[in-house]
N, C-alpha and C positions, 0 to 999 in steps of 0.2 A: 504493500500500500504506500508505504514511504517512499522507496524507491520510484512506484509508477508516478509520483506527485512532484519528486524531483523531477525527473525524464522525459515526464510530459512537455506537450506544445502548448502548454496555460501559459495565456498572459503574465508580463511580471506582477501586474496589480493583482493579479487572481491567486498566485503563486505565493506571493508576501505572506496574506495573512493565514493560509493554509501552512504554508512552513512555522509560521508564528505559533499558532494555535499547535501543533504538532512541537516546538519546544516547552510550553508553557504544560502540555500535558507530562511531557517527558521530567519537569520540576518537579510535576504535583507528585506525581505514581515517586520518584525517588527521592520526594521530602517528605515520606511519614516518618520512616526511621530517623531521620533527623532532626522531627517535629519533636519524636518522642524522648530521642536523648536532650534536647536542649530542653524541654520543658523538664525533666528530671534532673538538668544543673540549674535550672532557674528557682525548684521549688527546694533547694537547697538552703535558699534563703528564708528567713521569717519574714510572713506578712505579704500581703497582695501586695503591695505596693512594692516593696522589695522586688518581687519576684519580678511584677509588670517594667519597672525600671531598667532588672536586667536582660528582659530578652528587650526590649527598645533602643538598649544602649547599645547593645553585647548586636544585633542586627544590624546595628547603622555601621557600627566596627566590620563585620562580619561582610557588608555591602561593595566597605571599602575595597576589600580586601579580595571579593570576587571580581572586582573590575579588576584591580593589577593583576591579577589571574587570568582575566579573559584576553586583555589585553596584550600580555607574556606568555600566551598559552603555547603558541606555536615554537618557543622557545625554551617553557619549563617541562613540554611531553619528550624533551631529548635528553633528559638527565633523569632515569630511574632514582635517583635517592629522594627527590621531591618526593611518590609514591611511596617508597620506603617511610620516610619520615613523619607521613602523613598515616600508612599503616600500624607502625610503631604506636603511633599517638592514639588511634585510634583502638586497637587492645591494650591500651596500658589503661583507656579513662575504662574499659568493661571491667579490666582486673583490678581495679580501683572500685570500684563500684561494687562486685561480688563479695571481695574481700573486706570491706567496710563494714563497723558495726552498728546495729538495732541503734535506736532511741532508748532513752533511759526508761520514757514512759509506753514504749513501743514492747517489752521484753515481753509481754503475754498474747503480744501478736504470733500466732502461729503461721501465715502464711509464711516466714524468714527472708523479710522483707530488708533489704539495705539502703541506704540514702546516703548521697552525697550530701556533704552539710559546709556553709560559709560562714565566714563567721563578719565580712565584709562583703558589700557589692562590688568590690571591686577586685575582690577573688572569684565571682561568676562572669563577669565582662570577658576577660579574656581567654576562659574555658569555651564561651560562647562564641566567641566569632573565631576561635581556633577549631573546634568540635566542626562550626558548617564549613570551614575553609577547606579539611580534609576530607569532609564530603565531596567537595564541589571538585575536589583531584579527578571524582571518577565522572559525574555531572555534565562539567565542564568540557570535555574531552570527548563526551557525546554528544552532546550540543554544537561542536565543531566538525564532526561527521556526519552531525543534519544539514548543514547550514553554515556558507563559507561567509556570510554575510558577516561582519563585528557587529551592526549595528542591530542587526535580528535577535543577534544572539546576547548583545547587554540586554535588550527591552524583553527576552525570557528569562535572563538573569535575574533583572529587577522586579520581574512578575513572581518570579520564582521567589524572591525574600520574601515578597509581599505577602505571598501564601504560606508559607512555612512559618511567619508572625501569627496569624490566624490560625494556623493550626496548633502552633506550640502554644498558644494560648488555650484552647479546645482540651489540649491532651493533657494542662496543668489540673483543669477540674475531672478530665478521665482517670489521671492517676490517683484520685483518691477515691476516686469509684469502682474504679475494677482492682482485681486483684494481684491479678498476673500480669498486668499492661507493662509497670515499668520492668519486671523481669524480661519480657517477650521485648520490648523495645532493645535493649542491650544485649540481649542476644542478636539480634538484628543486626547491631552496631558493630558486634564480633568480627559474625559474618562480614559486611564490608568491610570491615579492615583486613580480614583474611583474604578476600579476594584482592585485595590493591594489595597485600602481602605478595598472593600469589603473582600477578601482572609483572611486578619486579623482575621474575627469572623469566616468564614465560606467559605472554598474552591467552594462548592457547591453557594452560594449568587452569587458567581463572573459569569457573564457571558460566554459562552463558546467561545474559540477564534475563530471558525469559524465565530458567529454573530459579535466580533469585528471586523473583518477583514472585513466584508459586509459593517458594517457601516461608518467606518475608509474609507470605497474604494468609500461609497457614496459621503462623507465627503470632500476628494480631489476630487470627481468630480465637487462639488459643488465649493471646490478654485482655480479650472481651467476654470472655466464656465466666466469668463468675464476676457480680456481684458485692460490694463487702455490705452484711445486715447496715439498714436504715439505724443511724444513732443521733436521737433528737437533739438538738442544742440546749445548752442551760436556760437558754431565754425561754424556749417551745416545751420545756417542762417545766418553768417557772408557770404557767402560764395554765398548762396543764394544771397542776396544783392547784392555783385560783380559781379556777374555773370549776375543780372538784369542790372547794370548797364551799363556795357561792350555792352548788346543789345543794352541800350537806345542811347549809346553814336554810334553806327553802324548806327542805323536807320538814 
């Protein structure tokens, strides 16, 4: 389909936005996992406002940082150690993250749930726009094999931040709703840095992105699969109480 749409005899005005829309979709499909890791370093932090700060700040950083990349792409895809560097980083934050311990008040959580935790926002800023940079190694380098255009390919760049905000925003209130979400996300996270591990010796080692995308989609089926019980807020049983009382005092 890709290819016939390149190949074809369409107009360039016809061709534009069909290449466009065909990068912007290629951002969406390979920003969940990166929706779901940065909202798991952003909820690191206490308090919405913290959190909302750092993926705003830690994205605008992160924006930058895709343009020098789109920019230099043609010149940083001829030095495997960028890939290397970017793979490295990327299993070391999962082995960071598995290996990290519970919450104090977390310890009768059974799921064996881990979190990254800040103790500044200015220790998530650059976890955040480092975390999408090393994404954007594999991204980035496909969006170059859709689309020779620079300028097609910033304005699905900058589409692509744009959605990955929204979703990393989405997946901060998923992660306290599902169970397995943040585990199955970092697994996810593994996985691309294992394959940009593999790329390094041998393009061909790396698995094909169609089987990523199967396993990546079993993956979050599997951190939507459960639920954590409904636990009302001190206000909403405050309230609760009153409102029992008000009866008893009727009766």
């Amino acid at each position: 389909m890709l290819d016939q749409i390149l190949d074809s005899s369409l107009s360039l005005s016809l061709k534009t936005p069909l290449i466009l829309l065909v990068l912007v979709a290629l951002e969406a499909v390979l920003s969940a996992d990166n929706a779901v890791a940065l909202a798991a370093i952003a909820q690191g932090l206490e308090g919405t406002k913290l959190q909302r700060d750092a993926l705003n700040i830690g994205l605008v950083v992160a924006y930058v940082l895709r343009i020098i990349l789109i920019l230099t792409a043609t010149w940083v895809i001829k030095y495997w150690q960028f890939e290397l560097i970017g793979a490295i980083y990327l299993l070391w934050l999962v082995f960071n993250y598995f290996t990290s311990k519970n919450d104090e008040d977390q310890k009768d959580d059974t799921s064996g749930h881990h979190h990254l935790k800040f103790t500044s926002l200015w220790q998530a800023i650059p976890m955040i726009a480092f975390t999408d940079l090393a994404f954007s190694l594999d991204s980035v380098t496909t969006s170059i094999a859709v689309a020779d255009d620079l300028l097609l390919i910033i304005i699905g760049g900058t589409i692509g931040v744009i959605t990955l905000r929204f979703l990393a925003g989405w997946f901060i209130r998923w992660l306290d709703e599902y169970v397995y979400l943040e585990d199955a996300g970092f697994i996810t996270v593994g996985l691309v840095g294992f394959r940009l591990f593999l790329k390094v010796f041998d393009d061909n080692l790396a698995p094909p992105e169609w089987l990523m995308i199967t396993v990546i989609a079993l993956l979050f089926a599997w951190g939507f699969s459960k639920r954590r019980p409904f636990e009302p807020s001190t206000q909403e049983s405050f309230s609760v109480e009153e409102t029992n009382k008000e009866k008893s005092m009727i009766d």
